[in-house]
C-alpha positions in Angstrom: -12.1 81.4 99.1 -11.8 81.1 103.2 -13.1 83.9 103.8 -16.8 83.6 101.8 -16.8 80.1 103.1 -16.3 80.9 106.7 -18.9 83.5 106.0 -21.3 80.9 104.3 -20.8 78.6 107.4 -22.0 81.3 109.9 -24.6 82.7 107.5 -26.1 79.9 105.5 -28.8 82.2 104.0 -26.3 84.4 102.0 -25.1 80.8 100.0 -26.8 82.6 96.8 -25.3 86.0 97.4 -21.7 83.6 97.1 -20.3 84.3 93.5 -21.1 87.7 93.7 -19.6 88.4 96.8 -16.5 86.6 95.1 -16.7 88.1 92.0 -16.6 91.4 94.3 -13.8 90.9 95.7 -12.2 90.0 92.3 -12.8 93.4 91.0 -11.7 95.2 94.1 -8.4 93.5 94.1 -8.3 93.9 90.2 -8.6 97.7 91.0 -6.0 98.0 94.0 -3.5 96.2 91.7 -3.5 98.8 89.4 -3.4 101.7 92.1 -7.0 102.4 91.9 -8.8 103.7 94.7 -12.8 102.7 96.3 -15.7 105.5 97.1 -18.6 104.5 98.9 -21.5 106.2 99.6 -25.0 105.2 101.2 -28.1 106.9 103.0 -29.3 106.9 106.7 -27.8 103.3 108.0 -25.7 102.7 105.0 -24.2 106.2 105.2 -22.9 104.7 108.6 -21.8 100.9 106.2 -19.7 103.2 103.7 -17.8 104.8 106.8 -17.5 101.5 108.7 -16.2 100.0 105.3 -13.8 102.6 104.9 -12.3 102.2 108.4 -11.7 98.5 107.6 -10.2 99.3 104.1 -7.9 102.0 105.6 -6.1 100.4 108.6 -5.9 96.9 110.0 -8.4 95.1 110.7 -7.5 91.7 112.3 -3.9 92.0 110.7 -1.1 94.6 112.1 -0.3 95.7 108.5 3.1 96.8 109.4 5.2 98.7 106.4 8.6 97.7 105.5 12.0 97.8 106.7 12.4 100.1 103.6 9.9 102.6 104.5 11.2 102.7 108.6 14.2 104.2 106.6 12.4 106.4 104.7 10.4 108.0 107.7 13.6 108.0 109.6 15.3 109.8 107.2 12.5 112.7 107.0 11.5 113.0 110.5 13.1 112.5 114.2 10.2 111.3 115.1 10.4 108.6 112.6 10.5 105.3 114.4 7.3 106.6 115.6 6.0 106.6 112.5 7.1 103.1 111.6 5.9 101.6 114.6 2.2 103.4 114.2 1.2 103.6 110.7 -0.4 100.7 109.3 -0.8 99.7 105.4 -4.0 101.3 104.0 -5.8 100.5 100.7 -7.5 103.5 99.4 -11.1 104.2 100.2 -12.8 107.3 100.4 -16.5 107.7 102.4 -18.8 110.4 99.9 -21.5 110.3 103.3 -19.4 112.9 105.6 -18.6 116.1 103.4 -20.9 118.1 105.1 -19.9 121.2 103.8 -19.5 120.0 100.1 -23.0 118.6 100.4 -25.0 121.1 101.9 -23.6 123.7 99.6 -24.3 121.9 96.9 -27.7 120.8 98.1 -28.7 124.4 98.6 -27.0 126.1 95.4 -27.5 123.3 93.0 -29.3 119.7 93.5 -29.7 117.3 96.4 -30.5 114.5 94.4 -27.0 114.6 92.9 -24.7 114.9 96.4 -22.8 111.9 95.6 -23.1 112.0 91.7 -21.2 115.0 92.4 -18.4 113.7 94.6 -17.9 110.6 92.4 -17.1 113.6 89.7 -14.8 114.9 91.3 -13.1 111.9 92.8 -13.0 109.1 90.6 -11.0 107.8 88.2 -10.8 105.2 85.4 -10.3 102.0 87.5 -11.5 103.0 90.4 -14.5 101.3 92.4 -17.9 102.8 93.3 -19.4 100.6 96.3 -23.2 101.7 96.0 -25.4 100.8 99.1 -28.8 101.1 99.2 -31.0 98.6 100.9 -34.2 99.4 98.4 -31.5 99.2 95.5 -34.1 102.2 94.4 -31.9 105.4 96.1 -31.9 107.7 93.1 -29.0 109.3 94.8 -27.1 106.4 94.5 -28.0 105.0 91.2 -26.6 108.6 89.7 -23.6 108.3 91.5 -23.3 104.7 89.7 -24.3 106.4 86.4 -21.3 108.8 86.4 -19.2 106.1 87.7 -19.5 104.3 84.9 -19.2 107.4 82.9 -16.1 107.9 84.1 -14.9 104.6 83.2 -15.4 103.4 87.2 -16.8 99.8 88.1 -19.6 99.9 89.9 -20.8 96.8 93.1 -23.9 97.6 94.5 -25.4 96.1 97.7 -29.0 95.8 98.2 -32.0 94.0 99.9 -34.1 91.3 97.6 -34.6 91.8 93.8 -32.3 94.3 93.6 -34.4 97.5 92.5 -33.3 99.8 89.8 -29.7 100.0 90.7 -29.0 96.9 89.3 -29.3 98.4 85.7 -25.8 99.8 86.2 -24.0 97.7 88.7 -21.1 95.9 87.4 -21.5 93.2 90.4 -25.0 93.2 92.5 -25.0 91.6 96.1 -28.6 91.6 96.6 -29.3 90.1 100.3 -32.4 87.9 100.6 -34.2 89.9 103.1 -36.8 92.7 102.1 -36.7 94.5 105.8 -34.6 97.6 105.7 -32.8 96.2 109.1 -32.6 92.6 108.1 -30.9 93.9 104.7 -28.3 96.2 107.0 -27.8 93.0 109.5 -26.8 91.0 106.4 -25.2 93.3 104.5 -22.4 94.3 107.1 -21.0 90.4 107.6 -21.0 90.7 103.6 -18.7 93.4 103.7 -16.2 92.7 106.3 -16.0 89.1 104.8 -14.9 91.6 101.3 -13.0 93.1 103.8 -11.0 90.4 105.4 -10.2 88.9 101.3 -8.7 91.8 100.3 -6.4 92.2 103.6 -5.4 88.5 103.1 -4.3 89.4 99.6 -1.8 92.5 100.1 -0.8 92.3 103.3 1.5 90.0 105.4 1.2 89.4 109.1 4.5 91.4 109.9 6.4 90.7 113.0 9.3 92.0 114.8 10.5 95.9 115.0 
């Protein structure tokens, strides 16, 4: 896969993380296949990963993602200001961020339990087929590791990045990229090229470089 090698050729020491971070990006494109949808959630520097993931999931990222002749039509036909439209959206796969529902998670927080803010949001949210991306550099975050127990409960896969060994979370991860640093900042420095080389696979595989009007 270009993209993992590309990614193993600028960051040699992620060569063992190599058939997980494939065998992520398997299951992600399994699950957007069949119209499923990715959450992600994280604490403190991988709250701001799930949001960065999500903004590289949700529009292009080095391609223009343009829609189809078919859909210019369809916006036209709905809006005057469709060409507009057509000439500004960009093909999204679905990913949601569980990090920046403040009011959902201070509410809950106060009225109910902290420890369950995502667990809570994956409830609501997920689906059979869908993906729960679980960061947590420790791989201990008991936040996260409930979230991936009712993701599973809900018949959801779960990938879970961490720092070395792994830590608790992998007893419910479906696919664990565990980094091989043990620093909470040397974890985050790997953990983002990781991502956006997940990233880059799965904009290869649905979307075409689109030219022209």
């Amino acid at each position: 896969m270009k993209e993992v090698n590309e990614l193993l050729q600028r960051y040699p020491i992620l060569s063992e993380c190599c058939a997980q971070i494939e065998a992520a990006i398997a299951l992600l494109t399994e699950c957007y296949r069949n119209g499923g949808k990715v959450l992600v959630c994280g604490n403190g520097g991988s709250a701001s990963d799930a949001l960065h993931i999500v903004g590289e999931l949700m529009k292009g990222f080095v391609k223009r993602r343009r829609l189809s002749l078919e859909m210019k039509e369809t916006l036209c036909g709905f809006s005057e200001k469709g060409e507009f439209l057509y000439k500004n959206l960009q093909g999204a796969l679905p990913a949601i961020s569980l990090v920046n529902e403040v009011a959902l998670q201070t509410a809950y927080a106060n009225d109910v339990a902290p420890v369950l803010n995502f667990a809570q949001q994956v409830w609501g949210q997920g689906n059979a087929g869908d993906v729960l991306i679980g960061i947590t550099t420790s791989g201990n975050s008991e936040n996260v590791i409930y979230a991936s127990q009712v993701a599973h409960a809900k018949g959801m896969r779960v990938i879970a990045l961490t720092g070395y060994g792994g830590g608790k979370i992998q007893a419910c991860a479906d696919v664990l990229i565990a980094v091989p640093e043990r620093e909470t900042y040397k974890i985050q420095e790997l953990h983002l090229p990781v991502y956006h080389a997940i990233c880059l696979a799965l904009e290869d595989t649905f979307f075409e470089d689109r030219t022209g009007v």
